[in-house]
PDB file of N, CA, C and O in Angstrom:
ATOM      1  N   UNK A   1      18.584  -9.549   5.510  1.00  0.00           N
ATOM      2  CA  UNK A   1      19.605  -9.370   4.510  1.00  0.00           C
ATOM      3  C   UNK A   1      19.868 -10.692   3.800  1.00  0.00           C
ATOM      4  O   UNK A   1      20.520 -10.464   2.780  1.00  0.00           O
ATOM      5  N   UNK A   2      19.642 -11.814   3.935  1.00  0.00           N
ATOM      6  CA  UNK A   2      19.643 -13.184   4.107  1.00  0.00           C
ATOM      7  C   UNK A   2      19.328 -13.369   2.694  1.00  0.00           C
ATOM      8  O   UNK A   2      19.963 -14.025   1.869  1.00  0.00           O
ATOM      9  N   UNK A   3      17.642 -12.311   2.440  1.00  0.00           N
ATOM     10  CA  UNK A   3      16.984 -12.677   1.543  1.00  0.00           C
ATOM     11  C   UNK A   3      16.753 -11.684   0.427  1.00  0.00           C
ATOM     12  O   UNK A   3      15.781 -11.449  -0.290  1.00  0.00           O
ATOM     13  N   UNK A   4      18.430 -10.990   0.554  1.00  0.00           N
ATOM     14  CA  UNK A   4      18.829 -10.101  -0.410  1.00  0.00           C
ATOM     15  C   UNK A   4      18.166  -9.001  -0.503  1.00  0.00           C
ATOM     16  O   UNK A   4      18.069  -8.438  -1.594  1.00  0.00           O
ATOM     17  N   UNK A   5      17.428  -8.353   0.943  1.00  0.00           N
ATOM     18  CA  UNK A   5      17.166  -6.647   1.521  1.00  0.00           C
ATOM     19  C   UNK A   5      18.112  -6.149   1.662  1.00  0.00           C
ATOM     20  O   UNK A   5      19.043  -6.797   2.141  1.00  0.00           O
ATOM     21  N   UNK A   6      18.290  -4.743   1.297  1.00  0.00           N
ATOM     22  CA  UNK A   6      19.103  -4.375   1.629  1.00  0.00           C
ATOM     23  C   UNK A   6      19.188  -4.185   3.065  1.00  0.00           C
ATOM     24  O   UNK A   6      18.141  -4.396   3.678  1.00  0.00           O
ATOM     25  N   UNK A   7      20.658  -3.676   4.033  1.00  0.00           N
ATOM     26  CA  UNK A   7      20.855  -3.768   5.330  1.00  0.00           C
ATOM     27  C   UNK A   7      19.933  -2.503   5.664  1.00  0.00           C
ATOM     28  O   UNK A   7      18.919  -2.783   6.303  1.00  0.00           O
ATOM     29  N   UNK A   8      20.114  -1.201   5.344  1.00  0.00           N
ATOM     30  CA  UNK A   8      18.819  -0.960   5.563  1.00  0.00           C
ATOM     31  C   UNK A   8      17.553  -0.558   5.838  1.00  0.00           C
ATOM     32  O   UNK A   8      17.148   0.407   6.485  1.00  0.00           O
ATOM     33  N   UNK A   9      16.926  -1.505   5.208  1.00  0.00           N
ATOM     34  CA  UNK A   9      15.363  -2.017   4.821  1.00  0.00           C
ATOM     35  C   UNK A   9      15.357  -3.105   5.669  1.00  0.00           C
ATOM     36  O   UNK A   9      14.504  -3.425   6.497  1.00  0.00           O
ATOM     37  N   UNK A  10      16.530  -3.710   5.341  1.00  0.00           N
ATOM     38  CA  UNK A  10      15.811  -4.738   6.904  1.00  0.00           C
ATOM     39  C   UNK A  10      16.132  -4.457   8.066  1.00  0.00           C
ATOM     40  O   UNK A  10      15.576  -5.011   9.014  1.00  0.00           O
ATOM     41  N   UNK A  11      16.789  -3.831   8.178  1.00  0.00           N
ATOM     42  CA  UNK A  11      16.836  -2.729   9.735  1.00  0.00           C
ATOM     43  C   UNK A  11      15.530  -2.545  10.011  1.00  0.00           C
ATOM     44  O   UNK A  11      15.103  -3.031  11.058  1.00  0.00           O
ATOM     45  N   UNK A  12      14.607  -1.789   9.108  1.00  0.00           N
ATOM     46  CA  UNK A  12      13.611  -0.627   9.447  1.00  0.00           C
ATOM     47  C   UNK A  12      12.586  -1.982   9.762  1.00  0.00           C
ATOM     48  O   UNK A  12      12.146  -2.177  10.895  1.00  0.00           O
ATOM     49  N   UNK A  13      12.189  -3.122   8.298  1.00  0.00           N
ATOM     50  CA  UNK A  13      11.516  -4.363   8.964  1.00  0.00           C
ATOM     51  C   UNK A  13      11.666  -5.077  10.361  1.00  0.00           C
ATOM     52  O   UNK A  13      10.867  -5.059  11.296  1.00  0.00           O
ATOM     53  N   UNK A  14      12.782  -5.655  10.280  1.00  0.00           N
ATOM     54  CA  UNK A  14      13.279  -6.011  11.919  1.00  0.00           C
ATOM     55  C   UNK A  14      12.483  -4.910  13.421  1.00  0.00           C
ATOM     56  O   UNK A  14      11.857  -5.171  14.449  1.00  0.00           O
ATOM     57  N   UNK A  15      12.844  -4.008  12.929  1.00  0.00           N
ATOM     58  CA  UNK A  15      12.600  -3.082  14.378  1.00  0.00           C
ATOM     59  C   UNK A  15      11.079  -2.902  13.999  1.00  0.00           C
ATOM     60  O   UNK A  15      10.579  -2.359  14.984  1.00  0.00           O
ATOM     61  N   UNK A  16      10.309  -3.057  13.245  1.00  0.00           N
ATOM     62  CA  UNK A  16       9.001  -3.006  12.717  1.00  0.00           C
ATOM     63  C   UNK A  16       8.247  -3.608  13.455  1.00  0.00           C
ATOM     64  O   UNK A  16       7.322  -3.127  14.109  1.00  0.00           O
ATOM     65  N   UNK A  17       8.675  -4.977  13.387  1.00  0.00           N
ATOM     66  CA  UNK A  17       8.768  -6.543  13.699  1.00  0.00           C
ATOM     67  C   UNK A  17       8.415  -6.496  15.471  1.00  0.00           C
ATOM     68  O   UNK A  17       7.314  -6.723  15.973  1.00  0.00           O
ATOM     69  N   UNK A  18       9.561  -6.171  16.130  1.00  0.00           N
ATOM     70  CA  UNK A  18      10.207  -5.933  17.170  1.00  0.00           C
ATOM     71  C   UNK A  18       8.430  -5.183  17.718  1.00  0.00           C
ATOM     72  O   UNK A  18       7.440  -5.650  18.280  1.00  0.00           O
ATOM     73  N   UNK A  19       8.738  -4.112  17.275  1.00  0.00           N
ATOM     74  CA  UNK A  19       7.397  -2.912  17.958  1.00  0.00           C
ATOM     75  C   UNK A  19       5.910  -3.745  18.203  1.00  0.00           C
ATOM     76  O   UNK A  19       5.339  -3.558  19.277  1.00  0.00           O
ATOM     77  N   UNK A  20       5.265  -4.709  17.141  1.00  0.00           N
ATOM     78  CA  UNK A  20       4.595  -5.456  16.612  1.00  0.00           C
ATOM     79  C   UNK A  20       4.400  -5.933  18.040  1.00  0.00           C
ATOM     80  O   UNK A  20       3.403  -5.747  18.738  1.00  0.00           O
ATOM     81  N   UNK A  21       5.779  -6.733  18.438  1.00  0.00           N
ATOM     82  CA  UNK A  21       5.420  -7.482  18.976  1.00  0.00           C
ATOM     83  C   UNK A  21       5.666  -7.403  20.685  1.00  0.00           C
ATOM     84  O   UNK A  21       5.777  -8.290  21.531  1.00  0.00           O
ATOM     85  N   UNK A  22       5.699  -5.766  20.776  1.00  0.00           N
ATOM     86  CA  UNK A  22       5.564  -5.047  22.300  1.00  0.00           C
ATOM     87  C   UNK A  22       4.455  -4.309  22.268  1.00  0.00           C
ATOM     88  O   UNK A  22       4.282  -3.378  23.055  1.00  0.00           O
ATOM     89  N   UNK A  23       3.244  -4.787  20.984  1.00  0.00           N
ATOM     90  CA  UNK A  23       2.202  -3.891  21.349  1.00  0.00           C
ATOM     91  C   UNK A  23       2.527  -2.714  20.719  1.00  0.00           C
ATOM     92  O   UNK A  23       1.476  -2.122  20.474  1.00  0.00           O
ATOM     93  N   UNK A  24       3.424  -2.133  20.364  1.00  0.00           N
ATOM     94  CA  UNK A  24       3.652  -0.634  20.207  1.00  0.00           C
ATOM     95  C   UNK A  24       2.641   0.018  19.135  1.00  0.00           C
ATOM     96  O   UNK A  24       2.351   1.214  19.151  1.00  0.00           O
ATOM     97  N   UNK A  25       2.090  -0.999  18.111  1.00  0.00           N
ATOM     98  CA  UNK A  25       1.231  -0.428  16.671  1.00  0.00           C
ATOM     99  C   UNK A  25      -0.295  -0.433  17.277  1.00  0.00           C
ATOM    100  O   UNK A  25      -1.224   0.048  16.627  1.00  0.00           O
ATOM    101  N   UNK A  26      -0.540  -1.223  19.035  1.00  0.00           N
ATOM    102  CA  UNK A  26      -2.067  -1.401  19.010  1.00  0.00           C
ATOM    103  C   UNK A  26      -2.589  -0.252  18.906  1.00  0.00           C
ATOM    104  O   UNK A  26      -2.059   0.767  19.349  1.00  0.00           O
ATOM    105  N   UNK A  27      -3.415  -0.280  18.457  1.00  0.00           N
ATOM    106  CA  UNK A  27      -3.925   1.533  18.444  1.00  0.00           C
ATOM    107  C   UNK A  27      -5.829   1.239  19.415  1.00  0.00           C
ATOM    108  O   UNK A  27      -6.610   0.695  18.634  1.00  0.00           O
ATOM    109  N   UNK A  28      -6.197   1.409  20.234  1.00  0.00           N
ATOM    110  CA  UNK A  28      -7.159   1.758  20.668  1.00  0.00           C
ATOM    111  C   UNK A  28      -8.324   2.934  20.895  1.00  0.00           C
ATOM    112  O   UNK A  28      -9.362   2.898  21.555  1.00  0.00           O
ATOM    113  N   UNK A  29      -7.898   3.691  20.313  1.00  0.00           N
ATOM    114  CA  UNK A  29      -8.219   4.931  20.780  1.00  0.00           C
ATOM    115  C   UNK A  29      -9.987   5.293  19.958  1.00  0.00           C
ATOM    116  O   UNK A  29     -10.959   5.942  20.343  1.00  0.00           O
ATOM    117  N   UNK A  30      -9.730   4.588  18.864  1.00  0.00           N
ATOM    118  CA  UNK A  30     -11.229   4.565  18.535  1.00  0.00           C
ATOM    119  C   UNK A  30     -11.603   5.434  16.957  1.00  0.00           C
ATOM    120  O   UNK A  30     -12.628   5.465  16.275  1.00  0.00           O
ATOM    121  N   UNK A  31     -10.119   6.139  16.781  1.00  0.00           N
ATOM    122  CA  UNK A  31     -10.235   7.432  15.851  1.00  0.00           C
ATOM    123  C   UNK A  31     -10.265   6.953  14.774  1.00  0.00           C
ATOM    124  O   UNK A  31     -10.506   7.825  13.939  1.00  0.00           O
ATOM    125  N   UNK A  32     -10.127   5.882  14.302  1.00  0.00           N
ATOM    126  CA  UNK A  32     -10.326   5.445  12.763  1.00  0.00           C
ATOM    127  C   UNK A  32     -11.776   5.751  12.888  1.00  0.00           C
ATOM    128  O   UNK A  32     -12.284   6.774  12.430  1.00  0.00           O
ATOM    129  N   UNK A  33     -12.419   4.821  13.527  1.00  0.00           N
ATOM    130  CA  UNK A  33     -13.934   4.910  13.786  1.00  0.00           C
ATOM    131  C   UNK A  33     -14.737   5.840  13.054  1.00  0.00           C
ATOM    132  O   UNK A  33     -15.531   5.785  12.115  1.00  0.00           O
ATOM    133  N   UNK A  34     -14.076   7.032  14.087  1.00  0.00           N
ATOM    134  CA  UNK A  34     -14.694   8.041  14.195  1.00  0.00           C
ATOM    135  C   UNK A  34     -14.206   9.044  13.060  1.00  0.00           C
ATOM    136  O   UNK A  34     -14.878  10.071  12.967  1.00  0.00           O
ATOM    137  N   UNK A  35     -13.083   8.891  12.138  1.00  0.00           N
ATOM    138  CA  UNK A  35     -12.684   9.393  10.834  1.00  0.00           C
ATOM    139  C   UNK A  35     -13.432   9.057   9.895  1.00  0.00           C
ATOM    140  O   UNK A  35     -13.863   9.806   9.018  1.00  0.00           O
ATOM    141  N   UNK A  36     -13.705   7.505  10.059  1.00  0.00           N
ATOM    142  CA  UNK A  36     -14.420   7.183   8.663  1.00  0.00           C
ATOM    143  C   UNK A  36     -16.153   6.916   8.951  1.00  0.00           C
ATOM    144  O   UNK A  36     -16.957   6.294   8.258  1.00  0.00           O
ATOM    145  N   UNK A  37     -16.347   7.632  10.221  1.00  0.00           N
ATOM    146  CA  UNK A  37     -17.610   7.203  10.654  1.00  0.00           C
ATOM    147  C   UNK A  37     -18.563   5.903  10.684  1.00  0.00           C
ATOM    148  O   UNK A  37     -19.738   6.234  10.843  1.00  0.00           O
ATOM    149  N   UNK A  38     -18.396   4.701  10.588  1.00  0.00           N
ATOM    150  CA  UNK A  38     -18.282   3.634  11.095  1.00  0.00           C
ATOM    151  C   UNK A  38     -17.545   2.708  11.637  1.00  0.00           C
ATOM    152  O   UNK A  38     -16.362   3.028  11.764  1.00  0.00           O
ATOM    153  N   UNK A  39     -17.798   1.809  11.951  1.00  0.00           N
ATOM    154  CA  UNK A  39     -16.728   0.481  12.746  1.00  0.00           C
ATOM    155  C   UNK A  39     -15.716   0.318  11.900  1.00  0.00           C
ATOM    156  O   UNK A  39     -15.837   0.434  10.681  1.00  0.00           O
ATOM    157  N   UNK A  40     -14.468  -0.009  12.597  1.00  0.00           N
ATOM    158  CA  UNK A  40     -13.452   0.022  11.474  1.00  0.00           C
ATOM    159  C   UNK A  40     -13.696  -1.981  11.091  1.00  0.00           C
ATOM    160  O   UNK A  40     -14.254  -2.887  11.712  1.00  0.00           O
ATOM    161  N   UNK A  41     -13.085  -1.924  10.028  1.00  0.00           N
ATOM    162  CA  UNK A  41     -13.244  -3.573   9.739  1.00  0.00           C
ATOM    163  C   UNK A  41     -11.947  -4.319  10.583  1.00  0.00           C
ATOM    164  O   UNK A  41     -10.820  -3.888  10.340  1.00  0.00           O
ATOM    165  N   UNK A  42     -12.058  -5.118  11.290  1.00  0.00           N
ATOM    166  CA  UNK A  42     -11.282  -5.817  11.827  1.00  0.00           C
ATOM    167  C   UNK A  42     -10.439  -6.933  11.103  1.00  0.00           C
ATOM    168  O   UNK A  42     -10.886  -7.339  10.030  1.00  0.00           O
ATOM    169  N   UNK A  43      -9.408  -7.405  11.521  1.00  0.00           N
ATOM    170  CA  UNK A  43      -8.089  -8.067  10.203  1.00  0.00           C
ATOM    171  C   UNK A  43      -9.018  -9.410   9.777  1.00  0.00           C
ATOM    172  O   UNK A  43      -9.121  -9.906   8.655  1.00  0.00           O
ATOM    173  N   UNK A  44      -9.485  -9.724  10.693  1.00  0.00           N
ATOM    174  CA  UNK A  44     -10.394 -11.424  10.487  1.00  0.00           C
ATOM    175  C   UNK A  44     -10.814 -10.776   9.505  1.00  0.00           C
ATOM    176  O   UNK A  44     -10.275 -10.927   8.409  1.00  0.00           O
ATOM    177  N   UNK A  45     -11.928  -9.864   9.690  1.00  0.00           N
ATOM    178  CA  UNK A  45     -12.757  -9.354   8.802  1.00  0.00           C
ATOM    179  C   UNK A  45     -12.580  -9.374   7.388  1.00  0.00           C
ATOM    180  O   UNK A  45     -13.157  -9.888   6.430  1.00  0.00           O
ATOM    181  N   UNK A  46     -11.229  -8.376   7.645  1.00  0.00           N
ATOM    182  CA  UNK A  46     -10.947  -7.772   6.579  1.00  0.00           C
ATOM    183  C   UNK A  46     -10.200  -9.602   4.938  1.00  0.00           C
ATOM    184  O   UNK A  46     -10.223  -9.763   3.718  1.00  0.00           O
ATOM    185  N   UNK A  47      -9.722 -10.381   6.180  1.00  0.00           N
ATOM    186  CA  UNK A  47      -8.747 -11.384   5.085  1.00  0.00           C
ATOM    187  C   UNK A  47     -10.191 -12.059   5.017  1.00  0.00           C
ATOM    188  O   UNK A  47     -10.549 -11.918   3.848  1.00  0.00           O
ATOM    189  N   UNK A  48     -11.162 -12.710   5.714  1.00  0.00           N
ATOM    190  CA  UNK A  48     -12.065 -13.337   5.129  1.00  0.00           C
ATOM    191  C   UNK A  48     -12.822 -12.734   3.880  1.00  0.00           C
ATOM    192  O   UNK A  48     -13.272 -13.529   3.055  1.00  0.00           O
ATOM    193  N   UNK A  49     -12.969 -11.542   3.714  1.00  0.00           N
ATOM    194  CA  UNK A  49     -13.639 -10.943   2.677  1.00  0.00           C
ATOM    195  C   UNK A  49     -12.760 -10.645   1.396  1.00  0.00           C
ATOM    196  O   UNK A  49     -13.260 -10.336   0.314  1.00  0.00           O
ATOM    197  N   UNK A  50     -11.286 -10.779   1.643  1.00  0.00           N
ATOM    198  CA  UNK A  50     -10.329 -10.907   0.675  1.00  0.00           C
ATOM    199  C   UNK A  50     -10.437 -13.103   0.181  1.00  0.00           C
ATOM    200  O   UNK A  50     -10.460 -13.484  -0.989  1.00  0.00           O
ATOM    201  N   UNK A  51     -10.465 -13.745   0.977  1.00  0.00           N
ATOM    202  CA  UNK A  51     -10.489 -15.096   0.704  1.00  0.00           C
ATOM    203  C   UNK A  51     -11.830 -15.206   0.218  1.00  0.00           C
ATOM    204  O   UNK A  51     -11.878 -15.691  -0.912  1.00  0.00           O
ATOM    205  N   UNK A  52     -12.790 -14.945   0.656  1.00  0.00           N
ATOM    206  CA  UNK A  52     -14.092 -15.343   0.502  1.00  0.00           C
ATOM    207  C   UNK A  52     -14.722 -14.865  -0.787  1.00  0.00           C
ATOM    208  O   UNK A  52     -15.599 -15.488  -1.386  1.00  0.00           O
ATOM    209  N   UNK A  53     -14.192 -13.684  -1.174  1.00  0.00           N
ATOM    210  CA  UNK A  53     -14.647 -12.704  -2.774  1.00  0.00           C
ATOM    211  C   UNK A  53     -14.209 -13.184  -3.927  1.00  0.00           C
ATOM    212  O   UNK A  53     -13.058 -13.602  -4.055  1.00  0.00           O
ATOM    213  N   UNK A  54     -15.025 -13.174  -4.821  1.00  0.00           N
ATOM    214  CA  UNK A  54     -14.645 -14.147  -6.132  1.00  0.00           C
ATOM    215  C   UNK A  54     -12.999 -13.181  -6.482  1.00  0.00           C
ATOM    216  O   UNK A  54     -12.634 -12.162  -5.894  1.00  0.00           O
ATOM    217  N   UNK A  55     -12.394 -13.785  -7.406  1.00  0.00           N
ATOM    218  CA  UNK A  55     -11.368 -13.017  -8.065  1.00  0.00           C
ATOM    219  C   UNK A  55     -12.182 -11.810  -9.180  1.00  0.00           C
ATOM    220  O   UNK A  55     -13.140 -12.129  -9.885  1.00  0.00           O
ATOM    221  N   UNK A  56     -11.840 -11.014  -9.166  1.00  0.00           N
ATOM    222  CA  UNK A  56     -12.995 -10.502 -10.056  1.00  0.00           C
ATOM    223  C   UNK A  56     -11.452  -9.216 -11.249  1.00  0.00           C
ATOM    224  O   UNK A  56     -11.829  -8.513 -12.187  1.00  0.00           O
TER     225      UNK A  56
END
């Protein structure tokens, strides 16, 4: 709220936050995988190929 969210939106961020960081979002199970039928791209992955790609 600090940074002029409303109370809330930063409720829902905060407890977002919170889950994040008990593990609650890991997802293991494999089903992206297997939705989009290959490996899913991993976050390294995914920001190096956002840093690394021309601006286009």
């Amino acid at each position: 709220m600090g940074a002029g969210l409303p109370e809330g939106y930063a409720a829902i961020l905060a407890d977002s936050d919170l889950g994040i960081a008990r593990g609650e979002l890991l997802v293991t199970s494999g089903d992206l995988s297997t939705l989009i039928g290959r490996p899913a791209t991993t976050m390294r992955e995914a920001v190096q190929a956002a840093v690394l790609s021309p601006a286009g």
